[in-house]
N, C-alpha and C positions, 0 to 999 in steps of 0.2 A: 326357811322358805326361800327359794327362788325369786327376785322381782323383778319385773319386768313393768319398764315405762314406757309406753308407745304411742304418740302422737296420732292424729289422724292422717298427721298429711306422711311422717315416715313410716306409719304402717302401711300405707296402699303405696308407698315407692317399695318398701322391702319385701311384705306379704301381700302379694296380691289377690291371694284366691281369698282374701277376708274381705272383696269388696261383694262379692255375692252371699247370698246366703242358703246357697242349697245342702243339701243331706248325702251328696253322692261323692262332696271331696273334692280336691284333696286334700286330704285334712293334714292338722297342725301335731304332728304327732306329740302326745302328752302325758305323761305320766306318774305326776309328782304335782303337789300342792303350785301355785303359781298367784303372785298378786300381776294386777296391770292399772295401768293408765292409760285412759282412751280420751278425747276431744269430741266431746258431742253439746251440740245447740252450745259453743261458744265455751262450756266450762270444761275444764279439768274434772271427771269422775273417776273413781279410785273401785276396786272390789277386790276382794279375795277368794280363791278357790280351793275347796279341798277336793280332792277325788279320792275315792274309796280302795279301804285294803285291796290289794292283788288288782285293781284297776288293769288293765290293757290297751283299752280302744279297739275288741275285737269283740263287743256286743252292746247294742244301747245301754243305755244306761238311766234312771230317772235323773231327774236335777233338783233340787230344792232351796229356795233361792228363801234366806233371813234376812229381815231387815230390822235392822237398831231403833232403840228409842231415841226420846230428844234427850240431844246433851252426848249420845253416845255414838260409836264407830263399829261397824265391820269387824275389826277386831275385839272391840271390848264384848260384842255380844256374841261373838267365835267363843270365847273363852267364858262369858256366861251361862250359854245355853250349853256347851258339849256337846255340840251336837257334829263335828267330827266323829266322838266315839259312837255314835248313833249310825252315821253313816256307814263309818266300818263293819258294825255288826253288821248291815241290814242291805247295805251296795248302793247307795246313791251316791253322785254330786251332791256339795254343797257351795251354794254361792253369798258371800256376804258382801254386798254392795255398799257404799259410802253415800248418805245424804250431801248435799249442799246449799245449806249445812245444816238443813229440816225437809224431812220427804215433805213433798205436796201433793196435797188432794182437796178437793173441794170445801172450801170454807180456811183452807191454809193460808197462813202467811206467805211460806214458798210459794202456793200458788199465782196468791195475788202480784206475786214478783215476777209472776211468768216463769217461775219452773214447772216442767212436764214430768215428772219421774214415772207415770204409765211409758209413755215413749221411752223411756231410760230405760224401763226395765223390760220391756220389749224390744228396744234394739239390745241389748245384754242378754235375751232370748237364740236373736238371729247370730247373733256373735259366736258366741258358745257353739251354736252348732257346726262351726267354720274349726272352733278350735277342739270339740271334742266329740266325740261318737255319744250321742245324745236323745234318750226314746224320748220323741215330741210330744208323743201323747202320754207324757207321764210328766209333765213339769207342775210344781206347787208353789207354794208361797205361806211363808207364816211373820207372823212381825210383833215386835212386842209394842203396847204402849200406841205412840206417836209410828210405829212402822207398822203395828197392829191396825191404824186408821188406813194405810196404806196398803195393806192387805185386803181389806175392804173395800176399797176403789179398784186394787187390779182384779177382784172377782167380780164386781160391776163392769169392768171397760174390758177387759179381756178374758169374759169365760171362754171363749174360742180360742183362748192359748194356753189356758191353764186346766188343770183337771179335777184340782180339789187346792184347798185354801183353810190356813189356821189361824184366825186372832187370835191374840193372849193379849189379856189387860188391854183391849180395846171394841168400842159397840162402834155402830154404824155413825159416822157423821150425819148430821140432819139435813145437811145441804146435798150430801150424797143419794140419803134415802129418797129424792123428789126425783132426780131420773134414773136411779137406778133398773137398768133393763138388761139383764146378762143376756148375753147371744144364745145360750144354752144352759141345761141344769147341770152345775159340777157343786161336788160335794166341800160341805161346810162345818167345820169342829171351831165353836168359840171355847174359850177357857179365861174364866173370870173367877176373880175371889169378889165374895158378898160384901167381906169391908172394904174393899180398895175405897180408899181417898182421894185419888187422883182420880180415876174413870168412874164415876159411882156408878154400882150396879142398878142401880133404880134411876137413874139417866143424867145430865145435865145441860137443862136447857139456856141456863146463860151463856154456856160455851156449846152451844150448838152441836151436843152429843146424845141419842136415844139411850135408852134402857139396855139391859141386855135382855129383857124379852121381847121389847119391839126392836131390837135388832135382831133377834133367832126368828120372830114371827114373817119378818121380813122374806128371808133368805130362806122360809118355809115355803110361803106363798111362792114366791120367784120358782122354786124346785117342783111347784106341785106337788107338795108333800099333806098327809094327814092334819085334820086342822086343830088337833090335841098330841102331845107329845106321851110317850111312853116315861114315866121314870125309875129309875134304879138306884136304890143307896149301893155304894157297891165301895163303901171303907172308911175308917177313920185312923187319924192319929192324935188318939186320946192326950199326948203330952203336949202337942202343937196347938190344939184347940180347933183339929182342919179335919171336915169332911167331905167325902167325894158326893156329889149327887149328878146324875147323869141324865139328861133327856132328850131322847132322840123324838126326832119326828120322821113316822116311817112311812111307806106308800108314794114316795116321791117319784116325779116321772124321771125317766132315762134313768142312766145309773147313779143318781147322786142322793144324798141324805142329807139334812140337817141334825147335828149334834152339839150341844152347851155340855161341856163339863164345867160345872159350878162346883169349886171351893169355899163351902161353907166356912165362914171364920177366916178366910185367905186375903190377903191384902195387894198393894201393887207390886207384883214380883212375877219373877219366872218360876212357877212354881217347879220346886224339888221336893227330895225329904220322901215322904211314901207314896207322893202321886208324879213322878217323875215328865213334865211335860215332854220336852223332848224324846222320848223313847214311844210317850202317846199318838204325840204328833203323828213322827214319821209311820209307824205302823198304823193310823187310821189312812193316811194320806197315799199310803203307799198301794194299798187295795183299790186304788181309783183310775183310771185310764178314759181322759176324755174321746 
């Protein structure tokens, strides 16, 4: 991989067209994987990019921006999810961004330190577009864990930049759920195992975490969707002791859905093995256009 470290102040002396942020160019011509370092609100933030087999910059392209758990980086969860080999099959951007040195969201400890990482990953929206040919109404967000909380606050603070959103191994913070107001319905796929120990599926209100039904019911309401979900057994893997259960909530306004895939017997992980998250992910995520 190529790396590139670019300050705030000697990017806008070297590349200037990266201090706008419009769709019309000139862009940064690009064509291979690239890490950078940018200067925002005071810190050093770090991310990496893949861009998809046969890439060019001669037609948008979605983006799907990963965020790591706690404890972990940009690259460690590049290489836990796979989800490069995801995008190659399928043609997206992927972006893995770096906490500092825990995403913040309501009720966080970053937060309360005064870290913004909506703003992060919003100006990391406007950037991208400076540096890559970029369909805007196709950008997503998934996060595992502690980025999975994070996921759920940029679908709260920015439906109006995103078009769909996956938690894995993470429910709604409680201090999020009080004003969570999306600007618009965009679609929602949780993915939770029933035993996780870290994020219990049935909630944890000493650490100020919902359920995973009152976080799905949530993000039902908000979408206008049906006020009963559909569900589907749709597989198991008999030696793993993991089943799929599926429930969608359908009849939501505009074009967006709520969907829980629940791994019965699944615990706190990225799930693999016979329910492949990553491969889920992007092909739910991908059918969406805010």
């Amino acid at each position: 991989m190529r790396r590139v470290a670019l300050g705030i102040v000697p990017l806008l002396g070297v590349l200037g067209t990266l201090v706008s942020c419009s769709t019309s160019g000139p862009f940064i011509k690009r064509t291979e994987d690239f890490e950078m370092t940018i200067r925002f609100q005071g810190l050093d933030r770090t991310f990496q990019v893949h861009l998809p087999a046969g890439y060019t910059g001669d037609a948008e392209t979605p983006v799907l921006f990963v965020l790591h758990g706690s404890g972990s980086s940009g690259e460690a969860v590049r290489g836990q999810t796979e989800m490069d080999r995801v995008a190659d099959a399928l043609g997206f951007i992927v972006v893995y961004p770096d906490a500092e040195p825990s995403w913040a969201y309501p009720g966080s400890d970053a937060a309360q330190r005064g870290i913004d990482d909506v703003a992060f990953i919003e100006d990391l929206i406007d950037r991208l577009r400076n540096l890559l040919v970029v369909d805007a109404r196709r950008v997503y967000a998934t996060g595992f864990s502690m980025g999975g909380f994070l996921t759920h606050t940029l679908a709260c603070r920015l439906a109006d930049r995103f078009a769909g959103v996956a938690p894995v191994a993470a429910t709604m913070p409680s201090e999020l759920s009080r004003d969570c107001g999306p600007a618009r319905t965009l679609s929602v796929l949780m993915v939770h195992g029933t035993l996780d120990a870290s994020v219990p599926f049935d909630g944890d209100s000493a650490r100020g975490r919902l359920s995973v039904n009152q976080s799905l019911e949530l993000w039902a309401r908000a979408n206008g969707c049906d006020a009963a979900p559909s569900i589907a057994h749709l597989g198991a893997d008999s030696a793993a002791g993991i089943a799929l259960r599926r429930e969608t909530y359908g009849g939501c306004s505009g074009n967006g859905v709520t969907v829980l895939d629940a791994l019965e017997g699944g615990r706190h992980t990225w799930p693999q093995g016979f329910y492949q998250a990553s491969d889920s992910i992007a092909q739910f995520l991908l059918r969406y256009r805010r």
